[in-house]
HTML snippet that shows the backbone in 3Dmol.js (N, CA, C, O; Angstrom):
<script src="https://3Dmol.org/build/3Dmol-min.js"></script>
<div id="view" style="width:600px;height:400px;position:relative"></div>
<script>
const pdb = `
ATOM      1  N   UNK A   1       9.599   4.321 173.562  1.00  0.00           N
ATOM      2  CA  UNK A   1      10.939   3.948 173.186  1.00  0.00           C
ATOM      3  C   UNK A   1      11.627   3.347 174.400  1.00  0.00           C
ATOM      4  O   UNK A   1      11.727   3.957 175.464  1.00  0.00           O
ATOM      5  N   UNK A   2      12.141   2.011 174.173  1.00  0.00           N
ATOM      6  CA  UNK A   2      13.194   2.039 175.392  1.00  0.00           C
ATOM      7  C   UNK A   2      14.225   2.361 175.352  1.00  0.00           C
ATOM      8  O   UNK A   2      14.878   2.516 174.320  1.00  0.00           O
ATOM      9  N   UNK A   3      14.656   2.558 176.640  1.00  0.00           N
ATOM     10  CA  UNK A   3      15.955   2.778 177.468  1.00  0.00           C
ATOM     11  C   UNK A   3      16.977   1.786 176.930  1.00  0.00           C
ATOM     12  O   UNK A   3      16.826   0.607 176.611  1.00  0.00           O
ATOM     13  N   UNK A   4      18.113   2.607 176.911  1.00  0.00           N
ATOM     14  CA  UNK A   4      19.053   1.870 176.102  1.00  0.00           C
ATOM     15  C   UNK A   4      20.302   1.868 177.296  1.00  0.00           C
ATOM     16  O   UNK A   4      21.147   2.763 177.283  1.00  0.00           O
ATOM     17  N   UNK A   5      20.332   0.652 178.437  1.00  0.00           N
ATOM     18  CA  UNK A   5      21.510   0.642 179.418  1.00  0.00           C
ATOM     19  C   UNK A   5      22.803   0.615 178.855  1.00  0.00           C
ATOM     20  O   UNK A   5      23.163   0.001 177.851  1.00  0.00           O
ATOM     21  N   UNK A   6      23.447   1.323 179.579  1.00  0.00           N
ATOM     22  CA  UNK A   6      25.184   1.025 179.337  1.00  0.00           C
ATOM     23  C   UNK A   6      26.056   0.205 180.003  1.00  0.00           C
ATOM     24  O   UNK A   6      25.998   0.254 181.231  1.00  0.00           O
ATOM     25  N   UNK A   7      26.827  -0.514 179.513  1.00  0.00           N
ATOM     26  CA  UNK A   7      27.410  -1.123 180.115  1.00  0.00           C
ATOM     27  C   UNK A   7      28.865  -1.017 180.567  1.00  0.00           C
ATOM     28  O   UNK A   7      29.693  -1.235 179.683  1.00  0.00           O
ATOM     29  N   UNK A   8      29.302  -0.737 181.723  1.00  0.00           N
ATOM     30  CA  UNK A   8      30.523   0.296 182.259  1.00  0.00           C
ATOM     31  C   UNK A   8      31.726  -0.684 182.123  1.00  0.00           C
ATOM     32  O   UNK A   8      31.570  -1.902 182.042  1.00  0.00           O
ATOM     33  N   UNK A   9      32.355  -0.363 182.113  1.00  0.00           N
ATOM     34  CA  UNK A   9      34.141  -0.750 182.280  1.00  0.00           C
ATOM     35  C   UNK A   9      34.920   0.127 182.762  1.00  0.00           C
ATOM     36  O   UNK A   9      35.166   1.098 182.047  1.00  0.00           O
ATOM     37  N   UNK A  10      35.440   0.055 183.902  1.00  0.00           N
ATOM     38  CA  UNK A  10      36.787   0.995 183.969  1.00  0.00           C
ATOM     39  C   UNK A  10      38.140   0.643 184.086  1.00  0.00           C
ATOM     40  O   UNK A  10      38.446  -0.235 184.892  1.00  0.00           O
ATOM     41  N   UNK A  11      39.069   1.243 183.344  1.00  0.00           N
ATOM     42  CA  UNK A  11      40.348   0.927 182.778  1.00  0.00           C
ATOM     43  C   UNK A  11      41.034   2.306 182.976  1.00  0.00           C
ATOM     44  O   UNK A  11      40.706   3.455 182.681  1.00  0.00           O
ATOM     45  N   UNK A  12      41.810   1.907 183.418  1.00  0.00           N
ATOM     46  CA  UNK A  12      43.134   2.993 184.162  1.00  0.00           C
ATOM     47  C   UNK A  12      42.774   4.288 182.999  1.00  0.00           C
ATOM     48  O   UNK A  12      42.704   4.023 181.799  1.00  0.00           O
ATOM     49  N   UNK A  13      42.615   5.333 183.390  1.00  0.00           N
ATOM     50  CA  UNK A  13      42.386   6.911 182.821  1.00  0.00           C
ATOM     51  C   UNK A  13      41.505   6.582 182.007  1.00  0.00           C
ATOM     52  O   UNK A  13      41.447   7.325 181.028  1.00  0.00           O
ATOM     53  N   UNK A  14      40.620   5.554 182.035  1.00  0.00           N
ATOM     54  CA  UNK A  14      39.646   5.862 180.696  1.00  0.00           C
ATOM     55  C   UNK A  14      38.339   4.752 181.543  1.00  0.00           C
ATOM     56  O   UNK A  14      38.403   3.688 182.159  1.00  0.00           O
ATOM     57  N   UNK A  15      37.329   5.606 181.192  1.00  0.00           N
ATOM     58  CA  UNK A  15      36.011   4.771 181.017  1.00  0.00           C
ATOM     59  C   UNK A  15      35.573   4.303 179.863  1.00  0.00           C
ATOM     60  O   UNK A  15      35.769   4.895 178.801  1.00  0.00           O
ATOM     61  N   UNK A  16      34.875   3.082 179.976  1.00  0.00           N
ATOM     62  CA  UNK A  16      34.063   2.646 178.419  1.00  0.00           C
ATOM     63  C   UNK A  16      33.006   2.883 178.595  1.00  0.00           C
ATOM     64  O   UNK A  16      32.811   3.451 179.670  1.00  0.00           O
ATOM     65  N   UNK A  17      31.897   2.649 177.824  1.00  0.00           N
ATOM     66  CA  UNK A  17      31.018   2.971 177.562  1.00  0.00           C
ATOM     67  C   UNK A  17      30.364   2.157 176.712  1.00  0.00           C
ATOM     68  O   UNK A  17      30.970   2.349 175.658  1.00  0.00           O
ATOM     69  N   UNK A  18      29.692   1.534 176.538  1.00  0.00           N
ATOM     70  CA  UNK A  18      29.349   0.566 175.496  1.00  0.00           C
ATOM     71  C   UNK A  18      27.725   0.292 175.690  1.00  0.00           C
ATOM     72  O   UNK A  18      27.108  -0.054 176.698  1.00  0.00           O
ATOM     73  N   UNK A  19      27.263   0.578 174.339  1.00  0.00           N
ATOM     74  CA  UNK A  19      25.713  -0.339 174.704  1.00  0.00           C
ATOM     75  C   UNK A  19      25.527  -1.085 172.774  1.00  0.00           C
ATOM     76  O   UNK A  19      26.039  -0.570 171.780  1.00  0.00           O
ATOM     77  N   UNK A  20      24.790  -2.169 172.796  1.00  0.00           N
ATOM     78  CA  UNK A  20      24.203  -2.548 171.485  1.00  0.00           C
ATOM     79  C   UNK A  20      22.531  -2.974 171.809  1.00  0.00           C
ATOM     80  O   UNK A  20      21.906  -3.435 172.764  1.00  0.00           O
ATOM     81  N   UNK A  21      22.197  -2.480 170.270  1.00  0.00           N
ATOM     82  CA  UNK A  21      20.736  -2.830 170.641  1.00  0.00           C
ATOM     83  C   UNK A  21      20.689  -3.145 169.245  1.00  0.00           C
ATOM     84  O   UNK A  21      21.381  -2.618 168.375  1.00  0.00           O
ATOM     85  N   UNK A  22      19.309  -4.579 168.993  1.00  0.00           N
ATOM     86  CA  UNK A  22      18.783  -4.833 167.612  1.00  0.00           C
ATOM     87  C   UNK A  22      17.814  -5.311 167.632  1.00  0.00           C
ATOM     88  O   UNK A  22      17.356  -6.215 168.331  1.00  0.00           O
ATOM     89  N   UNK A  23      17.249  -4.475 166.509  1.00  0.00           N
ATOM     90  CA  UNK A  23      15.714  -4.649 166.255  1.00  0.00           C
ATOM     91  C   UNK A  23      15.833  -4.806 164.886  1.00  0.00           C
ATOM     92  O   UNK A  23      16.692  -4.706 164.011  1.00  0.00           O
ATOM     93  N   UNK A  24      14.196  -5.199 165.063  1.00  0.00           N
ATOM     94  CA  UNK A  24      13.425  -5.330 163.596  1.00  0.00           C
ATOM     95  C   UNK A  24      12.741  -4.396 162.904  1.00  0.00           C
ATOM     96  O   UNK A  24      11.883  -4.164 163.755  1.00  0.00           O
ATOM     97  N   UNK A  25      12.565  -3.930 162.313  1.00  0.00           N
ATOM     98  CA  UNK A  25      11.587  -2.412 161.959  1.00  0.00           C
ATOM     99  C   UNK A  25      10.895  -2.974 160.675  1.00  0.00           C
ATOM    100  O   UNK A  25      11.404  -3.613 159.754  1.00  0.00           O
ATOM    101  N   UNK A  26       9.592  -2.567 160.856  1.00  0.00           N
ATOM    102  CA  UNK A  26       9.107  -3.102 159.476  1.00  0.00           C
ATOM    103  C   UNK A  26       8.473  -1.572 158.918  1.00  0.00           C
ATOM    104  O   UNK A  26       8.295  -0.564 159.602  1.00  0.00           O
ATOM    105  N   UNK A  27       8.198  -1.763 157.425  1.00  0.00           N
ATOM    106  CA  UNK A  27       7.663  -0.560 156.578  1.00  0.00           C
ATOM    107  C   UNK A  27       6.944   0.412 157.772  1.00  0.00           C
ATOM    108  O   UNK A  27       6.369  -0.022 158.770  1.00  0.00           O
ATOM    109  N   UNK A  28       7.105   1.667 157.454  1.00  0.00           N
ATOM    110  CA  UNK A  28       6.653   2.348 158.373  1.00  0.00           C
ATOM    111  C   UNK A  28       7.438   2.704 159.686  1.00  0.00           C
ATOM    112  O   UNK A  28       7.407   3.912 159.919  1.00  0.00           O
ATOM    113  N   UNK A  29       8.038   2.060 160.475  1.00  0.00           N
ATOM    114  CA  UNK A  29       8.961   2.293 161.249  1.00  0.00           C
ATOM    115  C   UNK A  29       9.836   3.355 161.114  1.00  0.00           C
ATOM    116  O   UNK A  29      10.182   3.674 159.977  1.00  0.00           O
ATOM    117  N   UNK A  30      10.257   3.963 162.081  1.00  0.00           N
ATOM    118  CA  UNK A  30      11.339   5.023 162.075  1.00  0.00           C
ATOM    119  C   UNK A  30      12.675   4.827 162.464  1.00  0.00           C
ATOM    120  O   UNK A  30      12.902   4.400 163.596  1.00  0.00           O
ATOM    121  N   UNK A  31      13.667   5.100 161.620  1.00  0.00           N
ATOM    122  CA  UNK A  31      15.287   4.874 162.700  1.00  0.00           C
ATOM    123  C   UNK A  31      15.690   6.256 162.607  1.00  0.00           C
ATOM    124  O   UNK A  31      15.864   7.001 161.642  1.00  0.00           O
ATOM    125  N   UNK A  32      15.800   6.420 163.944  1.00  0.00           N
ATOM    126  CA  UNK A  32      16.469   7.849 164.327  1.00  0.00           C
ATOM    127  C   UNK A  32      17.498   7.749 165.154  1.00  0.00           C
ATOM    128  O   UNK A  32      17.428   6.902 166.044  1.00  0.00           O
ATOM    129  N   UNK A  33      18.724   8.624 165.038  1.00  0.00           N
ATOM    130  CA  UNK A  33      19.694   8.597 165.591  1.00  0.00           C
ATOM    131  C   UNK A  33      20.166  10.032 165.447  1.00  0.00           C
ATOM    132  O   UNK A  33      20.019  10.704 164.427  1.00  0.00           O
ATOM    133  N   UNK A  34      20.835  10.498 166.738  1.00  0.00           N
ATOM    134  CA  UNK A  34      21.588  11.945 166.695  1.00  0.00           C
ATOM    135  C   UNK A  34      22.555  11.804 167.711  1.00  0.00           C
ATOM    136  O   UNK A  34      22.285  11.456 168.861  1.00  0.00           O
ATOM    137  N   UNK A  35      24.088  12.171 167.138  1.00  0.00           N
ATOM    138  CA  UNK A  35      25.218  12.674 167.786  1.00  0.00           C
ATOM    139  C   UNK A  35      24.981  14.002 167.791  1.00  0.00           C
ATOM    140  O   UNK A  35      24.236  14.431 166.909  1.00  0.00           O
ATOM    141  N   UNK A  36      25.424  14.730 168.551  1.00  0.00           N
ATOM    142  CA  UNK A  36      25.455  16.489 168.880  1.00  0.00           C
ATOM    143  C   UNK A  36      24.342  17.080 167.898  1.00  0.00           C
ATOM    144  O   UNK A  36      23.308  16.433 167.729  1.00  0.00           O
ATOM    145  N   UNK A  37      24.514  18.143 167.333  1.00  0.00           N
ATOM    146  CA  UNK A  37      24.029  18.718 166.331  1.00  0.00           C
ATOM    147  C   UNK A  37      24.015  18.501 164.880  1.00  0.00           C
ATOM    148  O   UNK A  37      22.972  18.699 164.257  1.00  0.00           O
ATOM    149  N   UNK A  38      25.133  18.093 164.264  1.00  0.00           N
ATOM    150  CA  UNK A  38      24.991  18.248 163.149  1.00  0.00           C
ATOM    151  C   UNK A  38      25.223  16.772 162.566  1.00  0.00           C
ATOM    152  O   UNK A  38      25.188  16.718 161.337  1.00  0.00           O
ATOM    153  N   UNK A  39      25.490  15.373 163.348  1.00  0.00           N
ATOM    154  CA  UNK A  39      25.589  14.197 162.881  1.00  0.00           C
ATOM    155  C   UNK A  39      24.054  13.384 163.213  1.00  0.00           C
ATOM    156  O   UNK A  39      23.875  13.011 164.372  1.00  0.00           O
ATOM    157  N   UNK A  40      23.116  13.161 162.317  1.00  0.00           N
ATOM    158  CA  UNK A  40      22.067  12.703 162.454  1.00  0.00           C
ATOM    159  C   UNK A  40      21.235  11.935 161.134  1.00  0.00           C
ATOM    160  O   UNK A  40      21.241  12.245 159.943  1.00  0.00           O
ATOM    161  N   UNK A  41      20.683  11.064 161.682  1.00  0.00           N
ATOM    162  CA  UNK A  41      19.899  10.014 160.753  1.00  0.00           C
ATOM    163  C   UNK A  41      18.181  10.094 160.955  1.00  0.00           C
ATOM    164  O   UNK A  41      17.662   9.976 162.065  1.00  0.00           O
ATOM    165  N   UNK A  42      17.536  10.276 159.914  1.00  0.00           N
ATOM    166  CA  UNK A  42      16.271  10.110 160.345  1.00  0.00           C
ATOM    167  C   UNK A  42      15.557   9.355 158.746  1.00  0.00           C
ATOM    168  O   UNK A  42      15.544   9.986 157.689  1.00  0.00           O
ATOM    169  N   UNK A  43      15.045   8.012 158.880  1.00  0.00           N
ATOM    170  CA  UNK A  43      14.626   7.455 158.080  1.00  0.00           C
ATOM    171  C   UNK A  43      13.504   6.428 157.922  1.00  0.00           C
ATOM    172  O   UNK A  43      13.812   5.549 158.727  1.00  0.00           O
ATOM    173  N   UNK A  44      12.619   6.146 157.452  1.00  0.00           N
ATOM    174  CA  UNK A  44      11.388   5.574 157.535  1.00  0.00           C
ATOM    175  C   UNK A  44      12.007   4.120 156.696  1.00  0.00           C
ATOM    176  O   UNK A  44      12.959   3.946 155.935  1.00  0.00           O
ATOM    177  N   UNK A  45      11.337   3.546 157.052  1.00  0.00           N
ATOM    178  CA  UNK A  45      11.450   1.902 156.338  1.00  0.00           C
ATOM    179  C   UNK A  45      10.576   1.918 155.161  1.00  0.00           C
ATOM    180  O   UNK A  45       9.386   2.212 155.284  1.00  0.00           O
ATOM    181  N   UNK A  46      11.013   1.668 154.208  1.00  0.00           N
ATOM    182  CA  UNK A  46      10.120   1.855 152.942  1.00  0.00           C
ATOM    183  C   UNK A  46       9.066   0.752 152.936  1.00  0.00           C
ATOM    184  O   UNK A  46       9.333  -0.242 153.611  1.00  0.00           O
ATOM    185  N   UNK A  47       7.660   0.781 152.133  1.00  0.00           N
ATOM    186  CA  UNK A  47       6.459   0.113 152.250  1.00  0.00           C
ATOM    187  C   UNK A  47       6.871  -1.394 151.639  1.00  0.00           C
ATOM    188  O   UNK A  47       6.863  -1.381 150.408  1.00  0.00           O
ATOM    189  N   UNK A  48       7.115  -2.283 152.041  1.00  0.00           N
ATOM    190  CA  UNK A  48       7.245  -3.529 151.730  1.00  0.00           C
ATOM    191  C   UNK A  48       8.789  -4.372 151.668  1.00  0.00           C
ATOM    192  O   UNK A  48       9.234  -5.373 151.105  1.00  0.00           O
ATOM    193  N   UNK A  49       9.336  -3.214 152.693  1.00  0.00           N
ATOM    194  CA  UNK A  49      10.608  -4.135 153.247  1.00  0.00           C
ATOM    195  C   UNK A  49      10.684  -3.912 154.709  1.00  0.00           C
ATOM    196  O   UNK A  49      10.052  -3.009 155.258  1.00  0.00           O
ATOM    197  N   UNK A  50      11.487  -4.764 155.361  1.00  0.00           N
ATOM    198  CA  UNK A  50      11.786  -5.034 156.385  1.00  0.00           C
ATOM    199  C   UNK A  50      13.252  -4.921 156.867  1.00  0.00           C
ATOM    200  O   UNK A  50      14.030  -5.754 156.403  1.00  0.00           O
ATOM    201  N   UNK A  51      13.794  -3.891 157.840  1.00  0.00           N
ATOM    202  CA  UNK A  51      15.168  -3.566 158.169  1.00  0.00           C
ATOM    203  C   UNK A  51      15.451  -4.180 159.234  1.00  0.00           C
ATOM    204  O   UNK A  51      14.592  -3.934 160.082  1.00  0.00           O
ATOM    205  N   UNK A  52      16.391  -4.993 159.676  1.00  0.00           N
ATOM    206  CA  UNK A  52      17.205  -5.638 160.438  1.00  0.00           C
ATOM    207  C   UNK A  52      18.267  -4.376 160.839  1.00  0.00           C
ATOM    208  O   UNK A  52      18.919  -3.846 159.939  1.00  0.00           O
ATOM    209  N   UNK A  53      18.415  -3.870 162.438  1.00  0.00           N
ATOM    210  CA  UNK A  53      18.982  -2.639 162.264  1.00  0.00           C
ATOM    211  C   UNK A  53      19.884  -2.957 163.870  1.00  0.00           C
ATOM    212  O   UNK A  53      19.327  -3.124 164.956  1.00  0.00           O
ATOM    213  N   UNK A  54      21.183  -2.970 163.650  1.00  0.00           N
ATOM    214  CA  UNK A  54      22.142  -3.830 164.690  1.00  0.00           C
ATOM    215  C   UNK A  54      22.994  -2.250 165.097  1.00  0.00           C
ATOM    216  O   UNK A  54      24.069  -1.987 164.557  1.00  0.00           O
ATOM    217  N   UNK A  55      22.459  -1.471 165.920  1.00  0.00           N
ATOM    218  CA  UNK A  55      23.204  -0.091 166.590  1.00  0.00           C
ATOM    219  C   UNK A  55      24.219  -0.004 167.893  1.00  0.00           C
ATOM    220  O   UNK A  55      23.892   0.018 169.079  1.00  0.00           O
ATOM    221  N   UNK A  56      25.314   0.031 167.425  1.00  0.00           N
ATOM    222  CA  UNK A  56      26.674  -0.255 168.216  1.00  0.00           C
ATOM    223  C   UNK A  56      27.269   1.419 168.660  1.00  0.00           C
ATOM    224  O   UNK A  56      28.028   2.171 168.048  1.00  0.00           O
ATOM    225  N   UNK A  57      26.601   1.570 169.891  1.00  0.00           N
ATOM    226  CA  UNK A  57      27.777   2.869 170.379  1.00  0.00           C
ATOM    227  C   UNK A  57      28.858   2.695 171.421  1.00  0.00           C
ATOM    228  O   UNK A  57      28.539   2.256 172.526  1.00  0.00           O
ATOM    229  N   UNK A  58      29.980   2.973 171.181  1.00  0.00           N
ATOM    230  CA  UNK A  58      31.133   3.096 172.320  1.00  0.00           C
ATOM    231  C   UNK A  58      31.554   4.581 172.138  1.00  0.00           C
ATOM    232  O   UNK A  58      31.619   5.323 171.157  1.00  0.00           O
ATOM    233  N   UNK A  59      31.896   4.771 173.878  1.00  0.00           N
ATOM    234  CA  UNK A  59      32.318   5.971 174.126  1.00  0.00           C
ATOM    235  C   UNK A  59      33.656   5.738 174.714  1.00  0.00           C
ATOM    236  O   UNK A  59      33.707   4.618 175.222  1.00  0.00           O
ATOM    237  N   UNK A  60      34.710   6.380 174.816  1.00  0.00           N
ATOM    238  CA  UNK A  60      35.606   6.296 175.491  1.00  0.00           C
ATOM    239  C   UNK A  60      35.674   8.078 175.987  1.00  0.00           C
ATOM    240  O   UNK A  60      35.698   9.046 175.226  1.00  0.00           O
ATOM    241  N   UNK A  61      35.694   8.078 177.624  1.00  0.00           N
ATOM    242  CA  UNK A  61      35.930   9.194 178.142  1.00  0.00           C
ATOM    243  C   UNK A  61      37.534   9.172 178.770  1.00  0.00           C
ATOM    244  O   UNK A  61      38.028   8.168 179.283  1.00  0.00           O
ATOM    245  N   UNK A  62      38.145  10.316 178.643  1.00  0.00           N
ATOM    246  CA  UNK A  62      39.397  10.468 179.196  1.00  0.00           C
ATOM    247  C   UNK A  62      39.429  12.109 179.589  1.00  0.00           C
ATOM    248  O   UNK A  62      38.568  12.957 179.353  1.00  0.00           O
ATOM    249  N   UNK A  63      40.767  12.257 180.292  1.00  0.00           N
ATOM    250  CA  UNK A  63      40.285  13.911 180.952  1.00  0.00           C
ATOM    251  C   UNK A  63      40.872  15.025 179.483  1.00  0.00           C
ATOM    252  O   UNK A  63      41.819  14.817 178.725  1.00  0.00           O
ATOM    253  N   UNK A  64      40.141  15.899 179.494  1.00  0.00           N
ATOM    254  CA  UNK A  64      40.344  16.813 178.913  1.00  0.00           C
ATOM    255  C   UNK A  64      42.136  17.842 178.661  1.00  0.00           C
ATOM    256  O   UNK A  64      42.172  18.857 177.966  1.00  0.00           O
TER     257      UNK A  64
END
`;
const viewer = $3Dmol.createViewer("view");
viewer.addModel(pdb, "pdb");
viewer.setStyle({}, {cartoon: {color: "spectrum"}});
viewer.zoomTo();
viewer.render();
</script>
């Protein structure tokens, strides 16, 4: 699997966070994705299609 870089910004009390990645997945392929514990995706590409799969995360950190 690769590494998925981030790309930084900093803006007065807040960092960004940003990465996009897109692929192709064909039948058989896996898309997996997990936020913390209980927000998660796990799905196989069904036998004779092809997923175009465009994954956009931003974070914004600020202090607690």
């Amino acid at each position: 699997m690769a590494n998925l870089d981030f790309e930084i910004a900093t803006i007065p009390e807040t960092i960004k966070k940003e990465v996009t990645c897109t692929k192709t997945l064909s039948a058989g392929d896996v898309l997996k994705a997990e936020i913390g514990s209980e927000d998660e995706l796990d799905k196989t590409v069904p036998t004779g299609k092809v997923w175009n799969v465009v994954l956009n995360i931003r974070v914004t950190e600020s202090d607690a």
